[in-house]
Structure formats: C-alpha cells, structure tokens
C-alpha positions in Angstrom: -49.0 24.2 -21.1 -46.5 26.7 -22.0 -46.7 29.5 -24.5 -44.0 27.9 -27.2 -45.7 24.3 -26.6 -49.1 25.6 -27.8 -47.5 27.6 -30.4 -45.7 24.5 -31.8 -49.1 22.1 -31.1 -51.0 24.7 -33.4 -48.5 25.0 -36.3 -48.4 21.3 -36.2 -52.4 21.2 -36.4 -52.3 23.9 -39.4 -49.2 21.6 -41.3 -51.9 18.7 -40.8 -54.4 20.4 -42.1 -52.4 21.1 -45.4 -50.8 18.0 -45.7 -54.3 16.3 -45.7 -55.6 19.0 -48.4 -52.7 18.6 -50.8 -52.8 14.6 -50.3 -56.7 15.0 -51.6 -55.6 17.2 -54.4 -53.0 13.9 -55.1 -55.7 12.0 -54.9 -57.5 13.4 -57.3 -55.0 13.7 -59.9 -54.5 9.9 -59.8 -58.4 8.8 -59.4 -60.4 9.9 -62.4 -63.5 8.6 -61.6 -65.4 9.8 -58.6 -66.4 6.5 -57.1 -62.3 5.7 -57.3 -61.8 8.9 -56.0 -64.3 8.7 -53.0 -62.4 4.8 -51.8 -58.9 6.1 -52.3 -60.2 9.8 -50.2 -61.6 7.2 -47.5 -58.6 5.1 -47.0 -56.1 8.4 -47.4 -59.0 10.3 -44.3 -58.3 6.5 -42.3 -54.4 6.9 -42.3 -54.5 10.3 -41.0 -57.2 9.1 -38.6 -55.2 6.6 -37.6 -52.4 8.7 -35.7 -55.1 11.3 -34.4 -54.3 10.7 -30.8 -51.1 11.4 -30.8 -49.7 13.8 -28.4 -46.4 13.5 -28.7 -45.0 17.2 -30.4 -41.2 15.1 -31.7 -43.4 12.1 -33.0 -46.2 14.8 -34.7 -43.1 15.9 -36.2 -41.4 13.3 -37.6 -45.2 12.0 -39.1 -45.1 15.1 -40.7 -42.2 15.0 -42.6 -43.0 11.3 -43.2 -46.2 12.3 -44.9 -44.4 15.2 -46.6 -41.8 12.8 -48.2 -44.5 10.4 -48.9 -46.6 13.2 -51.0 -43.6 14.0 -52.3 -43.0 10.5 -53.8 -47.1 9.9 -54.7 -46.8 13.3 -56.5 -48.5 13.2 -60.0 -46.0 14.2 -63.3 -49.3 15.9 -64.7 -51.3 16.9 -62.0 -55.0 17.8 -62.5 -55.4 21.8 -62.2 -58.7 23.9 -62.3 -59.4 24.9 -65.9 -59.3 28.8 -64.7 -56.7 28.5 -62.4 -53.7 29.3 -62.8 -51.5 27.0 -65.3 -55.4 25.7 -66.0 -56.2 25.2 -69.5 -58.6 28.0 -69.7 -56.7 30.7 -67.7 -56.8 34.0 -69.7 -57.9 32.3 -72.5 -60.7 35.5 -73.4 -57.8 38.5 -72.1 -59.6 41.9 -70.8 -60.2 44.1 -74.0 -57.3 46.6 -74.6 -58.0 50.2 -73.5 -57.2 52.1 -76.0 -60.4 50.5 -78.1 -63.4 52.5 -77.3 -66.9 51.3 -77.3 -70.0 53.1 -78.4 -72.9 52.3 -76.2 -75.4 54.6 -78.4 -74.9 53.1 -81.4 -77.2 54.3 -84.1 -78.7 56.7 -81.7 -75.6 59.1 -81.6 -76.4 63.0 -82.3 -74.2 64.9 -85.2 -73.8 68.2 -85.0 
C-alpha cells in the first residue's frame, strides 16, 4: 500500500472512531434510563459492526457522511451535557475568589506591634 492510501485508511479509522463516540453521546441524550441506554448502545455498536469489513476507501466514505447526515438528523434539541462542563448546569457556578481580597491564615494569632 501506498503512502496517501494508508494516510486516507487512518483518517477514515479516526472519523469512525468519532462518529461512533458522538452517536453514543446521542444516545444518551435520548435514553434516560441506563437499561434503555445499554439496548439502544448495543443495537447503535451492531450497525457500525455491521460494515466493519469493508475495505473499500470511496464506500468508507460515503458511510461516513451517511452516518454524519444521520447524526445530524438523530441530533437532540437539548442534548444532555456534564454538569461541569462547559454549557453544564454547574460550570463556574462557585467562580475563583477575586484577588484583590486577602485572606488571613493566622487569624487570632496575629502579632501587633
């Protein structure tokens, strides 16, 4: 194999690899429950499962950007974030203390002169 085909086979392998990811993430967002979760995560591993063999770099390509379309149309309007995260509900919810406030570690033990 040439240089440019391997090239191509691994950013097709890394574009898998992140289509699966953010299909679980979908996943997620729509299945609440974990048992619903873990059957819709099962049937969403068998699809991509189901084209694993395929060696074909135009046809990897054009299941990609069926799968991207098809995320695309699946995609939650509210889509479940991390609390923390960014956009989460708890992200900077206790901000970093200013700096110009200074704290007294000694309290009640400091020396007057």
């Amino acid at each position: 194999m040439s240089s440019p085909i391997i090239a191509r086979r691994l950013e097709q392998q890394a574009k898998v690899r992140l289509l699966y990811r953010r299909a679980l993430k979908t996943v997620q967002s729509w299945a609440v429950h974990r048992d619903t979760f873990y059957n819709e995560a099962m049937k969403t591993r068998a699809e991509f499962e189901q084209h694993k063999n395929v060696t074909n770099l135009d046809l990897v390509d054009r299941l990609l950007d069926r799968g991207e379309a098809r995320l695309r149309e699946k995609a939650h309007p509210d889509p479940y974030i991390i609390p923390w995260a960014v956009g989460g509900s708890k992200y900077q919810r206790n901000p970093p203390v200013p700096t110009n406030i200074s704290f007294s570690y000694d309290f009640g033990k400091e020396t007057y002169t």
